[in-house]
N, CA, C, O and CB atoms as a CASP TS submission, in Angstrom:
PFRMAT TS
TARGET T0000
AUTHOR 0000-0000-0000
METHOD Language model
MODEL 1
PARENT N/A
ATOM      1  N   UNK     1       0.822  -1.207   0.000  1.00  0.00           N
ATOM      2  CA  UNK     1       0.000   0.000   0.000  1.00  0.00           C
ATOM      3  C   UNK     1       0.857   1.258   0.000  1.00  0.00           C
ATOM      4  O   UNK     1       0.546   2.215  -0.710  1.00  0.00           O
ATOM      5  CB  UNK     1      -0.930   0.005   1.205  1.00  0.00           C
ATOM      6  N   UNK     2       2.001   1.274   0.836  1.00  0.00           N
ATOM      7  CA  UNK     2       3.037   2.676   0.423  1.00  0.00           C
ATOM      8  C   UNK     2       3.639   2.748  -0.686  1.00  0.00           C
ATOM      9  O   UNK     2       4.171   3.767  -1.128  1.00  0.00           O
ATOM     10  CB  UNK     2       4.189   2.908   1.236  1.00  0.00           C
ATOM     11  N   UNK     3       3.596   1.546  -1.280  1.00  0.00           N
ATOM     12  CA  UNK     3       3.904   1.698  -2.528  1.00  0.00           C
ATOM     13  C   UNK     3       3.723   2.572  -3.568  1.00  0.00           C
ATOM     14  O   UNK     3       4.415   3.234  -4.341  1.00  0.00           O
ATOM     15  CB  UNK     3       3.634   0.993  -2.847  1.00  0.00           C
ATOM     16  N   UNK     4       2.131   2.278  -3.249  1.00  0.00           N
ATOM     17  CA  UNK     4       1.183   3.037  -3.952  1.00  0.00           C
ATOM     18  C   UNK     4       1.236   4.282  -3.923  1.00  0.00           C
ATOM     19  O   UNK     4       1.470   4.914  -4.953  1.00  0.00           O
ATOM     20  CB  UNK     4       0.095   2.801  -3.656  1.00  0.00           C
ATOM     21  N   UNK     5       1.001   4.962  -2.579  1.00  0.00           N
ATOM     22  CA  UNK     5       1.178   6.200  -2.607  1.00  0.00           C
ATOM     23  C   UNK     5       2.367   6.807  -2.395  1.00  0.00           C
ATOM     24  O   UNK     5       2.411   7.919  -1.870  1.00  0.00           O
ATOM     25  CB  UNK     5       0.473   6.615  -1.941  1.00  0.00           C
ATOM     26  N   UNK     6       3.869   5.907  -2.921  1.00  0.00           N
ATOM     27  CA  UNK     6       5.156   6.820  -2.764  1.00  0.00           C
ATOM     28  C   UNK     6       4.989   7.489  -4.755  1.00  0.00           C
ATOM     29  O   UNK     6       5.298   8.537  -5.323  1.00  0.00           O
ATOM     30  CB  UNK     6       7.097   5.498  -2.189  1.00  0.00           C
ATOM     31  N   UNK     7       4.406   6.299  -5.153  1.00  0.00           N
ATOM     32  CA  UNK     7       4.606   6.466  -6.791  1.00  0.00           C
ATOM     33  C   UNK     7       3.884   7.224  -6.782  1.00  0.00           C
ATOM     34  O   UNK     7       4.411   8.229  -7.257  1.00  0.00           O
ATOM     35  CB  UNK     7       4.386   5.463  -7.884  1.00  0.00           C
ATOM     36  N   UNK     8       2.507   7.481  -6.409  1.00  0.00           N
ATOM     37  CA  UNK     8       1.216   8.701  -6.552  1.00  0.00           C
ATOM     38  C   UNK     8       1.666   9.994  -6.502  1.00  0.00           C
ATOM     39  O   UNK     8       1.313  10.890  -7.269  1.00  0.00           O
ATOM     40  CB  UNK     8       0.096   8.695  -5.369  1.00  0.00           C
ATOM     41  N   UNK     9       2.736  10.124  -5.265  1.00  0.00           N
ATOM     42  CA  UNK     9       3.664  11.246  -4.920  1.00  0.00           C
ATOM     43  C   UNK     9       4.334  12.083  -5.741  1.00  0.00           C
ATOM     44  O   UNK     9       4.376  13.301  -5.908  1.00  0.00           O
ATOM     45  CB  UNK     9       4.534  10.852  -4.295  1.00  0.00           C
ATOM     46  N   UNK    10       5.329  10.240  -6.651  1.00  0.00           N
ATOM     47  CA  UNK    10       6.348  10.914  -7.526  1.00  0.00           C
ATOM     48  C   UNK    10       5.365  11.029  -8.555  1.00  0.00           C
ATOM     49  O   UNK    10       5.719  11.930  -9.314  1.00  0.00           O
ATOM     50  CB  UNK    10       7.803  10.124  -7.921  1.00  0.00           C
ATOM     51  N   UNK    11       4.644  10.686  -8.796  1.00  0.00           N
ATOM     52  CA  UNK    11       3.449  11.274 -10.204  1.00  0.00           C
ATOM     53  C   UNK    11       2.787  12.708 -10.016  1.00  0.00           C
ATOM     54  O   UNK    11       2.293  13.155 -11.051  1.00  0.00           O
ATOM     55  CB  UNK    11       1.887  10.160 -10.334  1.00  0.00           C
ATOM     56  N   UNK    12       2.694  13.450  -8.970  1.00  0.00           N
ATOM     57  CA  UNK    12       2.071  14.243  -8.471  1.00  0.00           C
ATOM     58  C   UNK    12       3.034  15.306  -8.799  1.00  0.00           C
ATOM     59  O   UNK    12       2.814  16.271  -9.531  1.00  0.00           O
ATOM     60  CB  UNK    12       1.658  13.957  -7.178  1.00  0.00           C
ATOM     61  N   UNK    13       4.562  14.914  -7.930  1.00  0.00           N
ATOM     62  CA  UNK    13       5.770  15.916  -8.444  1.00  0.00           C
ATOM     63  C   UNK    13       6.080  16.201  -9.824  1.00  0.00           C
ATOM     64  O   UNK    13       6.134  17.339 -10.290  1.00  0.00           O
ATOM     65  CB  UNK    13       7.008  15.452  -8.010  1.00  0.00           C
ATOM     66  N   UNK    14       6.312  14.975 -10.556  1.00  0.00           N
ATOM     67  CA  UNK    14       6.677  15.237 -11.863  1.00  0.00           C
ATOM     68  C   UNK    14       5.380  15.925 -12.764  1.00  0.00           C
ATOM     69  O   UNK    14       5.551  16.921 -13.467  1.00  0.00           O
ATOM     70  CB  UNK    14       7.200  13.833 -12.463  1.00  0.00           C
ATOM     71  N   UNK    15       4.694  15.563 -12.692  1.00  0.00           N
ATOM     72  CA  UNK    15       3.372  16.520 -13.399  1.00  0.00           C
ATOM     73  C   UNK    15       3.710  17.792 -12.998  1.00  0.00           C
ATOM     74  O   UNK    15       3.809  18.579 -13.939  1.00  0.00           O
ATOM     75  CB  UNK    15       1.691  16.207 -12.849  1.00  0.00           C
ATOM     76  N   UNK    16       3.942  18.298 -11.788  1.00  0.00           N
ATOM     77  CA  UNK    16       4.003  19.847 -11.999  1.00  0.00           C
ATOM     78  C   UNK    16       5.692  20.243 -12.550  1.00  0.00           C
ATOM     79  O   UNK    16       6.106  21.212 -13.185  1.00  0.00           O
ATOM     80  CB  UNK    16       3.573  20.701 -10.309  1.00  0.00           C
ATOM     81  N   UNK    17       6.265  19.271 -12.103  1.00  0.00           N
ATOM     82  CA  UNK    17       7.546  19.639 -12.628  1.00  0.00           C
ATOM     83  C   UNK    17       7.580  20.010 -14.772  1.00  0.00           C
ATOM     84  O   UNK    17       8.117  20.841 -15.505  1.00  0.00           O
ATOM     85  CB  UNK    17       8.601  18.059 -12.036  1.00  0.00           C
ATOM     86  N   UNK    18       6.722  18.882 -14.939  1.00  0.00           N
ATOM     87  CA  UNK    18       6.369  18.717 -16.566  1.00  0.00           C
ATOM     88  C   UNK    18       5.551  20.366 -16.736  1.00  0.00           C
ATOM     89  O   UNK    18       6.021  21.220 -17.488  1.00  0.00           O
ATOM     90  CB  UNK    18       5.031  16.990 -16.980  1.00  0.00           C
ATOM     91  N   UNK    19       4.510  20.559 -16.053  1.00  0.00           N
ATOM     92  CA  UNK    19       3.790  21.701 -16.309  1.00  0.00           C
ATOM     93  C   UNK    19       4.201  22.804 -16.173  1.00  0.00           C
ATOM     94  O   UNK    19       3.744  23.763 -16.795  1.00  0.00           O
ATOM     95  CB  UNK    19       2.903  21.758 -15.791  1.00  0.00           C
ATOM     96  N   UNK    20       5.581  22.908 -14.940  1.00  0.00           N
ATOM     97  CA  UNK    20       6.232  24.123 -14.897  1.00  0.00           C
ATOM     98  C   UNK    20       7.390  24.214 -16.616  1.00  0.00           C
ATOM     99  O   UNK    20       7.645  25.261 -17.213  1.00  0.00           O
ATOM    100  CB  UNK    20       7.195  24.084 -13.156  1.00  0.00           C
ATOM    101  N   UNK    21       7.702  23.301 -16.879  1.00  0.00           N
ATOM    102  CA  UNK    21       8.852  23.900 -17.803  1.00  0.00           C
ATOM    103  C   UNK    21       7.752  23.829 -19.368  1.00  0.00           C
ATOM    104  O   UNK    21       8.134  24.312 -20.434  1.00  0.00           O
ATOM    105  CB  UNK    21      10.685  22.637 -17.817  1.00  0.00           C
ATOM    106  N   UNK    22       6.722  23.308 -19.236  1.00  0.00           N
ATOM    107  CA  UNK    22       6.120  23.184 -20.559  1.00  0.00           C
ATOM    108  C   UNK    22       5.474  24.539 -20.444  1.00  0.00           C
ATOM    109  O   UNK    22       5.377  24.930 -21.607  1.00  0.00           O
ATOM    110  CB  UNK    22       5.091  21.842 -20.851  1.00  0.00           C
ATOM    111  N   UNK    23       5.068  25.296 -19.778  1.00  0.00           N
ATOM    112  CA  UNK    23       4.211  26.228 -19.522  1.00  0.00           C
ATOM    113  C   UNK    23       4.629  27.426 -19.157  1.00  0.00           C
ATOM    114  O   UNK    23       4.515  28.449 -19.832  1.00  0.00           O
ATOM    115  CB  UNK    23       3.479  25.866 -18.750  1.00  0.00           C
ATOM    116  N   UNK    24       5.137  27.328 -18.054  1.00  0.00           N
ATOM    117  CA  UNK    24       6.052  28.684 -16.842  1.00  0.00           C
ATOM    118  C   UNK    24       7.154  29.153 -17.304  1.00  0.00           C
ATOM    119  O   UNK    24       7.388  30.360 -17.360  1.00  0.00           O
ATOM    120  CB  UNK    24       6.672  28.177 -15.283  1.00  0.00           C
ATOM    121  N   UNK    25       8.161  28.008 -17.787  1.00  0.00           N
ATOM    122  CA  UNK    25       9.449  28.343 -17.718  1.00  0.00           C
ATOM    123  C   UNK    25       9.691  29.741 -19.403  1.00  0.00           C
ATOM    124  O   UNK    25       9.118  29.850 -20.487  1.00  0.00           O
ATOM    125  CB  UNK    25      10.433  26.503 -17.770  1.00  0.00           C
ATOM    126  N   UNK    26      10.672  30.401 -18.807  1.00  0.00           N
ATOM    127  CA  UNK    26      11.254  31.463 -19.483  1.00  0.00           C
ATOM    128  C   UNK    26      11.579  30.652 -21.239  1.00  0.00           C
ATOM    129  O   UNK    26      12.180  29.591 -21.411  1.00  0.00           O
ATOM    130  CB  UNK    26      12.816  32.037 -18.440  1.00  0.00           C
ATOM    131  N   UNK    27      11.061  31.414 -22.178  1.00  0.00           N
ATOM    132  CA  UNK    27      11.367  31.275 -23.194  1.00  0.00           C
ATOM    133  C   UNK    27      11.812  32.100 -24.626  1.00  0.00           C
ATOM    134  O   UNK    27      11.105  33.036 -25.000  1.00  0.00           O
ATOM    135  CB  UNK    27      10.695  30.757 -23.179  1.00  0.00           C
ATOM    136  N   UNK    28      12.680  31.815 -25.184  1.00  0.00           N
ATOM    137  CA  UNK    28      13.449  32.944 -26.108  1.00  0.00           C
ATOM    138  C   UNK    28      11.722  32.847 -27.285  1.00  0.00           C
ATOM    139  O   UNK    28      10.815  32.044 -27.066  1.00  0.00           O
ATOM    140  CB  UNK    28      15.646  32.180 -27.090  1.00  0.00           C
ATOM    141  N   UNK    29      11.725  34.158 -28.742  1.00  0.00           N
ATOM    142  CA  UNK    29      10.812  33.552 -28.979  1.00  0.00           C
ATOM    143  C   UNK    29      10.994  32.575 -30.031  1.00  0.00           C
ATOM    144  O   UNK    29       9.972  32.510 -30.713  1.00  0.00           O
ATOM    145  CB  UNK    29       9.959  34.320 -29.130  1.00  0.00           C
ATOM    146  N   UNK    30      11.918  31.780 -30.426  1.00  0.00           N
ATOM    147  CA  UNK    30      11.959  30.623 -31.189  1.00  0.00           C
ATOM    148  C   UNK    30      11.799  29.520 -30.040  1.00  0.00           C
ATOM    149  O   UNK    30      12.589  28.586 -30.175  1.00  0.00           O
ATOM    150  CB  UNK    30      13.333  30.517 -32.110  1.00  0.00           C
ATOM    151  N   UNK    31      11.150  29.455 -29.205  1.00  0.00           N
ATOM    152  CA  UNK    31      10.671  28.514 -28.008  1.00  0.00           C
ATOM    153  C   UNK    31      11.841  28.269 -27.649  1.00  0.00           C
ATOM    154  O   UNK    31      11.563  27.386 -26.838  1.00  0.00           O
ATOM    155  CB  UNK    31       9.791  27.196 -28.230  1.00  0.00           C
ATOM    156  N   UNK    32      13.089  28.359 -27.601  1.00  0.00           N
ATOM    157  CA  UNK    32      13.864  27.951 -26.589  1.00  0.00           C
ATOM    158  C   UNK    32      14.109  28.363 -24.808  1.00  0.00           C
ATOM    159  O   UNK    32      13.828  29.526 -24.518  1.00  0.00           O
ATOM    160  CB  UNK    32      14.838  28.155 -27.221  1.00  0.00           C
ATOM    161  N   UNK    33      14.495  27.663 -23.928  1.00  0.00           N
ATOM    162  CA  UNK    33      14.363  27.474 -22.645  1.00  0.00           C
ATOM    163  C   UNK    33      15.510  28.579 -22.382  1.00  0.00           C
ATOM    164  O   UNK    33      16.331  28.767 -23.280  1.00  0.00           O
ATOM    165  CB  UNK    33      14.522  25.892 -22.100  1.00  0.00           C
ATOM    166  N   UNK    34      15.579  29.188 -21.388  1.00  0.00           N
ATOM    167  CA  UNK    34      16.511  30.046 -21.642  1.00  0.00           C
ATOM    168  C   UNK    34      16.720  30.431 -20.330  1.00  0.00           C
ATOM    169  O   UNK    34      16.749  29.406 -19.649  1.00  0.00           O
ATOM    170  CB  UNK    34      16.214  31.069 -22.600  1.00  0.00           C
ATOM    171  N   UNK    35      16.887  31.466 -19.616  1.00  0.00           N
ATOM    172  CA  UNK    35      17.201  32.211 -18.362  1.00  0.00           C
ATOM    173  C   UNK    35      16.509  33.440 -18.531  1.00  0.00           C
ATOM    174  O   UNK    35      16.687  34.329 -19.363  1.00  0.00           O
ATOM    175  CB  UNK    35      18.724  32.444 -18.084  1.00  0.00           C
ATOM    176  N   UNK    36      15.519  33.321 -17.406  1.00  0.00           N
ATOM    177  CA  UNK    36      15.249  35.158 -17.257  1.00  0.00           C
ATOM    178  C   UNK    36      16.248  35.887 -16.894  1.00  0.00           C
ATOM    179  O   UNK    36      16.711  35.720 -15.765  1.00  0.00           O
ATOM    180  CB  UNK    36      14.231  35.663 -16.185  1.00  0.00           C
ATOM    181  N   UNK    37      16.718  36.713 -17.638  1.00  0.00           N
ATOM    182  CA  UNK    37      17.860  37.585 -17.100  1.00  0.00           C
ATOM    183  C   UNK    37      17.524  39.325 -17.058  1.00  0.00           C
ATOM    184  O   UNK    37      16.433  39.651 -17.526  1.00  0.00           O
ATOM    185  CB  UNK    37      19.214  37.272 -18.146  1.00  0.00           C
ATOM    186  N   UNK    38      18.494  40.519 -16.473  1.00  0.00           N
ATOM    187  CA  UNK    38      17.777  41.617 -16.168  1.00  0.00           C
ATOM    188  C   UNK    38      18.550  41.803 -17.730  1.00  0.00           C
ATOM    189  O   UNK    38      18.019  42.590 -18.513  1.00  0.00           O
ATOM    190  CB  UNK    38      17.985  42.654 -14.579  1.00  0.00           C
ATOM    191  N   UNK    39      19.293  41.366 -17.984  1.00  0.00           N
ATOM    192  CA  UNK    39      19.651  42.281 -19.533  1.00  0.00           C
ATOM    193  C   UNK    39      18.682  41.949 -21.037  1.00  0.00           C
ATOM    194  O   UNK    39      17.684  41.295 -21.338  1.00  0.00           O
ATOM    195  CB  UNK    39      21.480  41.791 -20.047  1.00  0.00           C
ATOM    196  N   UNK    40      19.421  42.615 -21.537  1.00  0.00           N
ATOM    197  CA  UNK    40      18.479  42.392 -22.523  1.00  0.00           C
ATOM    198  C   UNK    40      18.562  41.125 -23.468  1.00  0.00           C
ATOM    199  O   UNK    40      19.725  40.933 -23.821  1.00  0.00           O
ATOM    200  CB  UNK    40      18.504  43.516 -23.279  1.00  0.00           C
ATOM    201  N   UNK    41      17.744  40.288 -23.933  1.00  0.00           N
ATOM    202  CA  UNK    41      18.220  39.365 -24.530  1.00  0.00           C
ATOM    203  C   UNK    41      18.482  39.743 -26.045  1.00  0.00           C
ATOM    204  O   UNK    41      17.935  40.598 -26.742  1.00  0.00           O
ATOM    205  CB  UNK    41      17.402  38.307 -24.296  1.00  0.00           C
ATOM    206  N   UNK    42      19.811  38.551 -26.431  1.00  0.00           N
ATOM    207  CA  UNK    42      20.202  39.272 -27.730  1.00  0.00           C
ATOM    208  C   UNK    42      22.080  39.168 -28.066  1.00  0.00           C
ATOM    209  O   UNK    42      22.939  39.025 -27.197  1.00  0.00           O
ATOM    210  CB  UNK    42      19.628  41.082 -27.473  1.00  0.00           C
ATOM    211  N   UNK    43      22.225  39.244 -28.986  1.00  0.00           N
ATOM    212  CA  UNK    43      23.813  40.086 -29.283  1.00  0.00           C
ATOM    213  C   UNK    43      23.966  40.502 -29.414  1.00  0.00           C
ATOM    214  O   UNK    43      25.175  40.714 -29.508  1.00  0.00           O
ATOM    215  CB  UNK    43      24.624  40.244 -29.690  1.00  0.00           C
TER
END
């Protein structure tokens, strides 16, 4: 039975972990993952 709910857990974490970088996370606009930074992005 803890079985159950250690995996429920790690299913619970990784879903938001999946939803934070598919969704939240900072992106250049050719979709790449990038760093919010205070400068400007660019060369």
């Amino acid at each position: 039975m803890t079985t159950i709910i250690k995996l429920n857990e790690l299913d619970f974490k990784a879903a938001k972990y999946i939803d934070y970088i598919s969704n939240k996370e900072f992106r250049l606009e050719d979709g790449t993952l990038a760093r919010n930074r205070s400068q400007a992005n660019g060369c």
